[in-house]
C-alpha positions as CSV (number, residue, x, y, z in Angstrom):
1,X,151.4,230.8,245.4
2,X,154.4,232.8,244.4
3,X,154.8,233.5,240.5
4,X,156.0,230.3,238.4
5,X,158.1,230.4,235.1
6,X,155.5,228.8,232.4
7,X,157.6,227.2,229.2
8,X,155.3,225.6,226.9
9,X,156.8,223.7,223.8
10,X,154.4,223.2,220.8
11,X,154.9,221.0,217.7
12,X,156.0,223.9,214.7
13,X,152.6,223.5,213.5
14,X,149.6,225.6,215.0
15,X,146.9,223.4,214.6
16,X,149.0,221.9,217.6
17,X,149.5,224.8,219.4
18,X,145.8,226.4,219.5
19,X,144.3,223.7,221.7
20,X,147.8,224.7,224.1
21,X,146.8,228.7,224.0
22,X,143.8,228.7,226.1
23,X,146.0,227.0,228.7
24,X,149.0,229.6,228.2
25,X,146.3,232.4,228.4
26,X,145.1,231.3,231.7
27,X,148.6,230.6,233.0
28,X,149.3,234.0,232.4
29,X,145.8,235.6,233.4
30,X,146.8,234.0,237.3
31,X,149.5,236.1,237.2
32,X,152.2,233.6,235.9
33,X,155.2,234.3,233.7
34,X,155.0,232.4,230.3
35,X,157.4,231.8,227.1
36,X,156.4,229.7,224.0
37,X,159.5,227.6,222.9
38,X,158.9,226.7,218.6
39,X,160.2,226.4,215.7
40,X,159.8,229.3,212.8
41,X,157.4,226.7,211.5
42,X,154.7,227.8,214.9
43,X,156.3,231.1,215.5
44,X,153.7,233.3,213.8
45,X,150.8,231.0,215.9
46,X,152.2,232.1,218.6
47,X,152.5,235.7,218.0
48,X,149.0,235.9,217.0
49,X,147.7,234.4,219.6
50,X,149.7,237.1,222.5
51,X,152.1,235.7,223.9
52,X,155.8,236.2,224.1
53,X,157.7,233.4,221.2
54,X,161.4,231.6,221.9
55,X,162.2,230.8,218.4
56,X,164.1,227.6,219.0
57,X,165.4,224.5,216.4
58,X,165.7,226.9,212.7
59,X,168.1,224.3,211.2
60,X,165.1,221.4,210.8
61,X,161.8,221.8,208.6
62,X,159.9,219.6,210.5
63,X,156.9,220.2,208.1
64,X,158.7,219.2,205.4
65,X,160.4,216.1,206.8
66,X,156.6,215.3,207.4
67,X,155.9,215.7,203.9
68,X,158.6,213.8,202.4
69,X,157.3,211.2,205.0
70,X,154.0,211.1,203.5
71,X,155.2,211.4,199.5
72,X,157.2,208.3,200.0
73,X,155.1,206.1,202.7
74,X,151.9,204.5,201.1
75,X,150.0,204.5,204.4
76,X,147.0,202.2,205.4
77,X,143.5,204.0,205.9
78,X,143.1,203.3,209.4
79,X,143.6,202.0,212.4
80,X,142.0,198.7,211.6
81,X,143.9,198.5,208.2
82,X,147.2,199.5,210.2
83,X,146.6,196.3,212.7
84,X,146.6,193.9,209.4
85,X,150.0,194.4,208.4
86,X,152.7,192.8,209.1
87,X,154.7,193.6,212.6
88,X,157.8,194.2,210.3
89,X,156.2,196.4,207.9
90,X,154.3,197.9,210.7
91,X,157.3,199.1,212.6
92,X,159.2,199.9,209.7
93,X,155.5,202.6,208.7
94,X,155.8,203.5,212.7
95,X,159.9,204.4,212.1
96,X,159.6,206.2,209.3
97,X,156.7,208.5,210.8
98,X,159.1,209.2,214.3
99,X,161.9,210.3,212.0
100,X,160.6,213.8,211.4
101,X,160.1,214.4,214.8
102,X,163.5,212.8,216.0
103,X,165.1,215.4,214.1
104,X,163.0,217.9,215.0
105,X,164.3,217.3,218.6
106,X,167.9,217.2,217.6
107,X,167.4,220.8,216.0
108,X,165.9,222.1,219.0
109,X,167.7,220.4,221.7
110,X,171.0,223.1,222.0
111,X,168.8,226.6,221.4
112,X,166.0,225.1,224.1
113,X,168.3,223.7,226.5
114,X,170.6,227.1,226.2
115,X,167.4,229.0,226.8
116,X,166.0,226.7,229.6
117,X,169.5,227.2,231.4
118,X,169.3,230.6,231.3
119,X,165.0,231.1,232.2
120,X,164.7,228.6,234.2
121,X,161.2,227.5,234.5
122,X,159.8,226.3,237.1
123,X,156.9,223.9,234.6
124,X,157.4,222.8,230.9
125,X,154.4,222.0,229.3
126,X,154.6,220.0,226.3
127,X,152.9,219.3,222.9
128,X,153.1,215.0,223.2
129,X,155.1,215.0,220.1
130,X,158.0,216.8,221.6
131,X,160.8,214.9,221.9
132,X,162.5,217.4,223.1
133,X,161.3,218.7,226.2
134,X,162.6,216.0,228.2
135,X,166.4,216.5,227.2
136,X,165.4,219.7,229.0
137,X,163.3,219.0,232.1
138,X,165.2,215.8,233.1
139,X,168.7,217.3,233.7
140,X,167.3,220.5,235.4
141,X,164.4,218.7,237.3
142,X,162.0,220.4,236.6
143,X,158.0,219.0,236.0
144,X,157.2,217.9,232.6
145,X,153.3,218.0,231.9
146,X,152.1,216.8,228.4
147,X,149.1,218.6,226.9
148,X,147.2,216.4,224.4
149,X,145.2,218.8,221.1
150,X,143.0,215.4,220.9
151,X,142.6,211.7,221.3
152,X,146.0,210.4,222.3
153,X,146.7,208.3,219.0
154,X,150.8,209.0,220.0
155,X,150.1,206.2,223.2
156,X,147.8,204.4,221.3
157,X,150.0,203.9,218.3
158,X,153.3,203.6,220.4
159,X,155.6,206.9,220.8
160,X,158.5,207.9,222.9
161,X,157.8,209.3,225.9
162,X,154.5,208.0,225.2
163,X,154.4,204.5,226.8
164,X,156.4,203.2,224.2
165,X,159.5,200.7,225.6
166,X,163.4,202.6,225.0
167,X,163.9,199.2,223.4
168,X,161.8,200.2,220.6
169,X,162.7,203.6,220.1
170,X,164.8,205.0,216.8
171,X,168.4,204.8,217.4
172,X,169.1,208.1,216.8
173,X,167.0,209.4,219.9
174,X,168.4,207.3,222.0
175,X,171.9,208.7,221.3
176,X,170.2,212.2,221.1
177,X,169.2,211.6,224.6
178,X,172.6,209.8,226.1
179,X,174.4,212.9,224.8
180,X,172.1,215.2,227.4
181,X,172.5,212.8,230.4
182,X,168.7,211.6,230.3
183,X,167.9,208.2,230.6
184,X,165.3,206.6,228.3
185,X,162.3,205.7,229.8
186,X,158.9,204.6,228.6
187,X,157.0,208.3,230.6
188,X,158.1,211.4,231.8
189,X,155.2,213.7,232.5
190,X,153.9,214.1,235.7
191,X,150.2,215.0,234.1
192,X,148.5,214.6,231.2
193,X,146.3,217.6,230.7
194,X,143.7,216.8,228.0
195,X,140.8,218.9,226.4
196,X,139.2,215.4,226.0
197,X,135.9,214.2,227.6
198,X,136.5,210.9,228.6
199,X,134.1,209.1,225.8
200,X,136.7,210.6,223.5
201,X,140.1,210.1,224.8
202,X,142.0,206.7,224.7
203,X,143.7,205.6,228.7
204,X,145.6,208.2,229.6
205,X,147.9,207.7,232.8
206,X,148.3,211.2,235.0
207,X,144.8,212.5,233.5
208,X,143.9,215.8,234.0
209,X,140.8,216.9,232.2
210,X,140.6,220.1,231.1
211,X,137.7,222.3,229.3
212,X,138.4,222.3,225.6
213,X,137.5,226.3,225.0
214,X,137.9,226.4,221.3
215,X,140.5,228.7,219.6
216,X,141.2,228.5,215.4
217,X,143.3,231.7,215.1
218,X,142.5,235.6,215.1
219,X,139.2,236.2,212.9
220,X,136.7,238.7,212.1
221,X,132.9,238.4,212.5
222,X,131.2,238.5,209.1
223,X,127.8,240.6,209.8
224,X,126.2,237.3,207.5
225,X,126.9,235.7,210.9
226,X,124.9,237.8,213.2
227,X,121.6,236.9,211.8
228,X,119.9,233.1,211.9
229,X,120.8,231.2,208.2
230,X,117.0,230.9,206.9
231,X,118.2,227.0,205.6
232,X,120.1,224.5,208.0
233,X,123.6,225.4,207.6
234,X,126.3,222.9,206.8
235,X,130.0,223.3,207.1
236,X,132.7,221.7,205.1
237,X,136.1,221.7,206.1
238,X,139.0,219.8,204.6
239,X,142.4,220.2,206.7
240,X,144.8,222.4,207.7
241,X,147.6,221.0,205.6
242,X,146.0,222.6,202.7
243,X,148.1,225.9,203.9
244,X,150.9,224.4,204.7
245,X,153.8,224.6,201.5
246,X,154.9,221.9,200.9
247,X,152.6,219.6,202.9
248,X,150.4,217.1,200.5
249,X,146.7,217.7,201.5
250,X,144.1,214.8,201.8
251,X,142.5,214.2,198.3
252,X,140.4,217.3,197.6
253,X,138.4,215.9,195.4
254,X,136.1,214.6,198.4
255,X,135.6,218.5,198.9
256,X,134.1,218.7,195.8
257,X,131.9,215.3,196.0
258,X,130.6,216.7,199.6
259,X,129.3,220.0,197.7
260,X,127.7,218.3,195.3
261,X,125.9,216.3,197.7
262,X,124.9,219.5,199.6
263,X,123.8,221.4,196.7
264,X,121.5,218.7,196.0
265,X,119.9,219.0,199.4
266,X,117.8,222.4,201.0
267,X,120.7,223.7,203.1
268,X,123.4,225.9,203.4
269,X,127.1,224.6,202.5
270,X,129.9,227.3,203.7
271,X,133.2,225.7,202.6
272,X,136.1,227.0,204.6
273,X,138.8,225.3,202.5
274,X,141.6,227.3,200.6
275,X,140.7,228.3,197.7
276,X,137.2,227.6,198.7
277,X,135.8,229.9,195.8
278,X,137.0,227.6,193.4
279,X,134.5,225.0,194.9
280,X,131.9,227.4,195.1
281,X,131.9,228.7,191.8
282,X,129.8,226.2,190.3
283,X,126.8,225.8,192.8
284,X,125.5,229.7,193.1
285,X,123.9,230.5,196.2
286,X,124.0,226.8,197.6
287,X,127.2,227.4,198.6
288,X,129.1,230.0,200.3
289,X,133.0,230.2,200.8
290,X,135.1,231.9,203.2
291,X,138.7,232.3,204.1
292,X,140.6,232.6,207.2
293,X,137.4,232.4,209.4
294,X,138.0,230.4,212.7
295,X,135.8,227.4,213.6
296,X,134.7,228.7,216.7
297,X,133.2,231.8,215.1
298,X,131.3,230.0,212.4
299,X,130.4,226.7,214.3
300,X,127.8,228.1,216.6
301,X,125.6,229.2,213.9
302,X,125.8,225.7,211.9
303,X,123.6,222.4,211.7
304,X,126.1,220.1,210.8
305,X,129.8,219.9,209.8
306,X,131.5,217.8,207.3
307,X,135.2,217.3,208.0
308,X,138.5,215.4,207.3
309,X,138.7,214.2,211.3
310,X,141.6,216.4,212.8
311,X,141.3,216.6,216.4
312,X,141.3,220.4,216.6
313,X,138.1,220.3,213.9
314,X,136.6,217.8,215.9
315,X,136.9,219.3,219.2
316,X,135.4,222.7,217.9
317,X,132.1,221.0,217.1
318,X,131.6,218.4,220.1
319,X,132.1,221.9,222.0
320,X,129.3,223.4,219.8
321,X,127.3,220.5,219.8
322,X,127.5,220.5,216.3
323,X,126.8,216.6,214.8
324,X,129.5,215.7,212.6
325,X,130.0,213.9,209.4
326,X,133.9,212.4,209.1
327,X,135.4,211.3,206.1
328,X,138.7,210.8,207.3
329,X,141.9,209.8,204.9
330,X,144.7,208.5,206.9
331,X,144.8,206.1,210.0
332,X,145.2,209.3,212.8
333,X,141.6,211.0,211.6
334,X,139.7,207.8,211.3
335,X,140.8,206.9,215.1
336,X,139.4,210.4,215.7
337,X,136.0,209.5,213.6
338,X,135.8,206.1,214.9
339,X,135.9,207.7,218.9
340,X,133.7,210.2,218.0
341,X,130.7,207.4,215.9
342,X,131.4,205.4,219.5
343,X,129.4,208.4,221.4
344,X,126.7,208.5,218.5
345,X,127.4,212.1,217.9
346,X,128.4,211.9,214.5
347,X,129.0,209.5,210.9
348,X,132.9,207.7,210.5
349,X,133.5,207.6,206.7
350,X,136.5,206.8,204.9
351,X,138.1,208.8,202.2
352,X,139.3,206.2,199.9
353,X,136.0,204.0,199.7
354,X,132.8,206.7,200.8
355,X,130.9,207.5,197.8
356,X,128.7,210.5,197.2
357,X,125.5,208.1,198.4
358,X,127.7,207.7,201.6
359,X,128.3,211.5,202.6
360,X,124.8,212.0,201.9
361,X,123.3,209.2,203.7
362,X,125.7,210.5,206.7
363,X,124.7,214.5,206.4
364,X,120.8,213.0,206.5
365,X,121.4,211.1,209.7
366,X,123.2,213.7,211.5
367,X,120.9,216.8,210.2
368,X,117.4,214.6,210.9
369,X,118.5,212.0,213.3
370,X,117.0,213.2,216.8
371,X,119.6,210.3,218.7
372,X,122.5,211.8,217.2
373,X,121.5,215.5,217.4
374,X,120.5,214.5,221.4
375,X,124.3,212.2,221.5
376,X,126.1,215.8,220.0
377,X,123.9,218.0,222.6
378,X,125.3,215.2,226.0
379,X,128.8,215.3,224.6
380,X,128.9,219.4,224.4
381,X,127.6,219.0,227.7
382,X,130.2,216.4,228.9
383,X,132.8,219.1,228.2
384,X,131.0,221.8,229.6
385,X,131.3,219.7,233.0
386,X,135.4,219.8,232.5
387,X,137.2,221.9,234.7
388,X,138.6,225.3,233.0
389,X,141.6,226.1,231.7
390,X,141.8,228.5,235.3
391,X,140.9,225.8,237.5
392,X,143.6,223.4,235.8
393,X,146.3,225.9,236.8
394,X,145.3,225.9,240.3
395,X,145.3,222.2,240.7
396,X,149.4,222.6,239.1
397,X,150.1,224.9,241.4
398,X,148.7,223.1,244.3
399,X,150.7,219.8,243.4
400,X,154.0,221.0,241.8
C-alpha cells in the first residue's frame, strides 16, 4: 500500500496519549506519515515520545475546566453509587462532566479543521473523548477510528460519539457541530482499536484488539533495578493528577495508610508518587521512593502493585502479570477495579470506606493467593495473544 497521512488527536493530557504512541510508532515504522493534533496541555507528551506535534485549541485549559468540574461536583464513588441517583441528578452529574470537553472541541475545532484542510489525511485516529475529530473527518470524508487507553467507561456511561443519542447531547455541541455541516449521530468511527483483552473491556462495536505494549514516558534504568529485590517488592502508585497544576488529586492520605500497611509487612514498598520522599521519610529502608520512573520499567521487577485504578496503571500490570490491589476514589477507577476483581487478577477497594485492615487483607491475597497470582499470569497471557500494534496497521490498511 502506497504511504497514508496518519493524524491522531489525543485528549491534552498524556496519560491519554501514551497508550495512543505505540500505535503512532508503528504507523510510522510501516513507512506512514504521522502528525499528533493537541492541545499545549499534551504537546510536551508528544514531543517526548518522537513524533512530530500540531499544537491545536490554545484558547481552552481543558485541564482546568476538568478541575473546576471536580471542585464543584460532589461525585458518587462508583458506578453502583452513580446508578442510585436520581435520573435528573444523574444527567445533570453526566452534563456537567461533558462541559470541559465540549469546549475543548470548540477551541480546537478552527486550528484542526484549518490544519486538516491543508494535510489532508487520509486516517484520523482519535482519543474517544475528542469531540472534535469528527467536525473534521465528516466534512472531508475521511475514516475516523477511536483508540480507547482502557475500559470504555465513555459508552458505558453515555458520551457523544459514543453511543449516546444527539437527543441527549449538550446543547452547545450540537450547535458546535451544525456550524461545521456534520450531522449528529449516536457513532462515527469505523473501528474501535482497543489495548483491551476482552475480560477487561465493556461491548465495543467495530472492535479491533490490539496488544497493549506499555509506554509511561521517557525514563532511565536505576542500576537498583538490574538486580532481583531480596524481599517481594510492592508498588504504590497514586495518579497522574498529582502533576497536573491545578488538578485536585485523589485523597493522598490513602498513600500514606497503604505504606503503613507495607511497612508492617516483610516486603519492599517503592512509592512512585510526587513527592514520594515525603512518604518515605518515616519508614527507613521499608520504603523506597522514586520520581519520574515509568511503570513499565519498574513493573517487571515487582510482586504486587497498589494503585488508584487509572486505566493506563492498570494496563501496565495486567501486561506484567503483576496482581493488583485497587483502591479506587471516583466512579471511572472503580469501573476499572471492578473489571479487573471480575478476572480474579486483583482486589476492588474503595477510597472513601477501605481501612488500613482492608489494603492489607487485599496486598496478602494478591502477594500469597496462588488463584489470583495464576488469574494475573492468564490475563498477561490473554494480551500477549492480541495482535500488535504492526499487525493492527496492516488490517487498516487492508480495509480503508
Amino acid at each position: 500500500m502506497s504511504s497514508m497521512r496518519v493524524l491522531f488527536i489525543p485528549l491534552a493530557w498524556p496519560s491519554h496519549y501514551m497508550p495512543m504512541a505505540t500505535q503512532a510508532w508503528a504507523m510510522r515504522a510501516a513507512g506512514h506519515d504521522v502528525r499528533v493534533a493537541g492541545q499545549p496541555g499534551v504537546v510536551d507528551a508528544i514531543l517526548r515520545s518522537g513524533m512530530t506535534a500540531v499544537p491545536v485549541g490554545g484558547g481552552y485549559d481543558l485541564l482546568a475546566g476538568l478541575a473546576e468540574v471536580q471542585r464543584r461536583l460532589s461525585q458518587p464513588a462508583s458506578m453502583g453509587a452513580a446508578r442510585q441517583l436520581a435520573p435528573e441528578e444523574l444527567a445533570k452529574i453526566l452534563s456537567a462532566r461533558m462541559t470541559p470537553h465540549v469546549k475543548a472541541a470548540e477551541a480546537m475545532a478552527d486550528d484542526l479543521a484549518a490544519f486538516t484542510r491543508s494535510w489532508r489525511p487520509d486516517l484520523v485516529i482519535a482519543d474517544p473523548t475528542a469531540l472534535v475529530a469528527p467536525l473534521v473527518t465528516e466534512p472531508e470524508g475521511i475514516p475516523l477510528v477511536r483508540h480507547l487507553f482502557g475500559p470504555d467507561v465513555s459508552r458505558h456511561i453515555g458520551f457523544p460519539g459514543a453511543g449516546l443519542p444527539p437527543e441527549r447531547w449538550p446543547g452547545e455541541l450540537v450547535e458546535l457541530y451544525k456550524r461545521f455541516g456534520v450531522l449528529p449521530r449516536a457513532d462515527y468511527a469505523v473501528h474501535t482499536v482497543d489495548p483491551c483483552p476482552a475480560r477487561l473491556q465493556v461491548p465495543v462495536p467495530a472492535r479491533l484488539p490490539v496488544r497493549c505494549v506499555p509506554y509511561n514516558g521517557p525514563g532511565v534504568l536505576p542500576g537498583w533495578l538490574h538486580d532481583p529485590p531480596g524481599r517481594p517488592r510492592v508498588c504504590v502508585s497514586w495518579s497522574t493528577t498529582t502533576a497536573v497544576p491545578g488538578l485536585q488529586s485523589p485523597d493522598r492520605s490513602k498513600v500514606a495508610d497503604m505504606l503503613r500497611v507495607l511497612a508492617g509487612l516483610d516486603v519492599e514498598a517503592v512509592v512512585t508518587v510526587r513527592d514520594g520522599a515525603a512518604f518515605a521519610r518515616e519508614h527507613g529502608d521499608a520504603v523506597r521512593a522514586v520520581e519520574n520512573l515509568p511503570l513499565n520499567l519498574l513493573l517487571p521487577t515487582c510482586d504486587a502493585i497498589v494503585h488508584h485504578g487509572g486505566a493506563g496503571t492498570m494496563l501496565t500490570a495486567a501486561y506484567h502479570g503483576v496482581p493488583q490491589v485497587i483502591v479506587a476514589p471516583v466512579p471511572d477507577q472503580s469501573f476499572n477495579a471492578d473489571l479487573l476483581a471480575d478476572t480474579g487478577a486483583g482486589v476492588s477497594l474503595k477510597a472513601e470506606s477501605a481501612d488500613a485492615g482492608d489494603i492489607e487483607s487485599g496486598v496478602a491475597k494478591v502477594l500469597f493467593d496462588d488463584r489470583t497470582r495464576d488469574a494475573a499470569a492468564l490475563l498477561r497471557q490473554e494480551m500477549l495473544a492480541q495482535p500488535s500494534p504492526a499487525q493492527v496497521v496492516t488490517t487498516l490498511e487492508e480495509t480503508l
